[in-house]
N, C-alpha and C positions, 0 to 999 in steps of 0.2 A: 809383643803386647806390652804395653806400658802402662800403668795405672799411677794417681798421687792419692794417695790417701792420708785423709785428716780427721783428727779425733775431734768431734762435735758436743757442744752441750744440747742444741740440735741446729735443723737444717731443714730447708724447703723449697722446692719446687714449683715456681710458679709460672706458668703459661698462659699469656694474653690476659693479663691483670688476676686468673684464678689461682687457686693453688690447687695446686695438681698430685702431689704428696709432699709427706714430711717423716721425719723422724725427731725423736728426743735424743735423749745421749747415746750417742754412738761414735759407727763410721760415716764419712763419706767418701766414696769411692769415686775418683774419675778414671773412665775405663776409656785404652784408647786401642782398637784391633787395629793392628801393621798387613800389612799386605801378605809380608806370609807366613800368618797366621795359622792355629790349628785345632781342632778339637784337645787335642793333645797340651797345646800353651794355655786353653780356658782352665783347663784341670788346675796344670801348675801354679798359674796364680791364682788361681782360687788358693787353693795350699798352703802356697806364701803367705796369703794375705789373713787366710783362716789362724794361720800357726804363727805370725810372727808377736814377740811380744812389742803391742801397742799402746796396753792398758794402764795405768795403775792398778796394782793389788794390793793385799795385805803383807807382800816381803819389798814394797817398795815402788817405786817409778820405774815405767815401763816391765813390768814384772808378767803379766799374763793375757794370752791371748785371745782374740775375738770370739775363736770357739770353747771355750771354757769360762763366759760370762752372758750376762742377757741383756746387750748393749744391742740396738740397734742398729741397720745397715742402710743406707741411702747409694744405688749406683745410680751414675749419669755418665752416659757416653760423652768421648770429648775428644772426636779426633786432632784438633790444637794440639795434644800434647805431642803429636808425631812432627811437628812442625821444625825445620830445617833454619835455623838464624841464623848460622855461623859466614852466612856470605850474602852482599848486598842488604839493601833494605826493605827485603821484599819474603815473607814464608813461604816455603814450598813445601808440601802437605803430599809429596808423592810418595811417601814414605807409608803412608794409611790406607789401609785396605777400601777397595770402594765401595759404595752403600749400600749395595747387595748382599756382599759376602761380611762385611761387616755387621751388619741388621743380623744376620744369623749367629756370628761368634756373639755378639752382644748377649742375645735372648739366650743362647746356650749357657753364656756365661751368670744372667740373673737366675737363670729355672733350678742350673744345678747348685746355686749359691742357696739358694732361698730351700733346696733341697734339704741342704746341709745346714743353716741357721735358722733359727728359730723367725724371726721378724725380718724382710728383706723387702724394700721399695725400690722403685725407680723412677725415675724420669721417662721422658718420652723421645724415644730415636729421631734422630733428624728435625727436632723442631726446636726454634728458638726459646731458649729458660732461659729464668733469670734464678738463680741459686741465691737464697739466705738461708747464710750461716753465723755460730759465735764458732770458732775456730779453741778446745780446748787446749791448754797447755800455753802456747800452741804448741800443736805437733801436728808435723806436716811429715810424710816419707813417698820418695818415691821406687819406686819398682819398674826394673826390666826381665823379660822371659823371654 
């Protein structure tokens, strides 16, 4: 599983000119399920992503984490990020689970997120977005599990 996540002043979600959700300050989360994936790696990064520090706090930059603030969360599927460049000019995307099995680590991965934070949105599986965001800091990190 791979995810980037970036610290937002906010962020939105919009499909076929609408907008489809948003958030203010928070995360965005692009979430990307690999092929062999598990209920088990959805946990994990949640975890990682819940626990690491991303925030500013009051002991400084990057000091506290997502789960001990009331930041908002924005995920969007993005299998791109499983995407292979290192050879020819062409991406290979075999590396991403297919949209079956995917479609269910996703939703497993927003239900038990939103379980555990307070405020949790998402995009829409397998349909074209268009993502605006102001990108905070910036701070961008990425994550493997």
């Amino acid at each position: 599983m791979l995810s980037t996540v970036q610290r937002v002043s906010r962020a939105e979600v919009i499909i076929e000119s609408k907008s489809y959700s948003s958030i203010g300050s928070g995360l965005l989360i692009f979430i990307c399920i690999e092929e062999n994936d598990t209920s088990k790696i959805v946990k994990e990064m949640i975890n990682k992503i819940l626990n690491f520090k991303i925030l500013d706090g009051p002991s400084g930059v990057a000091t506290t984490a997502i789960k001990d603030s009331q930041e908002e969360i924005l995920v969007v599927s993005q299998f791109t990020l499983a995407a292979i460049t290192d050879k020819g000019n062409k991406p290979s995307f075999h590396k991403a689970a297919k949209p079956e099995k995917a479609k269910l680590l996703y939703d497993e991965f927003v239900n038990e997120f939103a379980r555990l934070h307070k405020r949790v949105e998402q995009g829409k599986f397998g349909a074209s977005m268009e993502i605006a965001l102001i990108n905070k800091g910036p701070v961008t990190f990425n994550f493997k599990i």
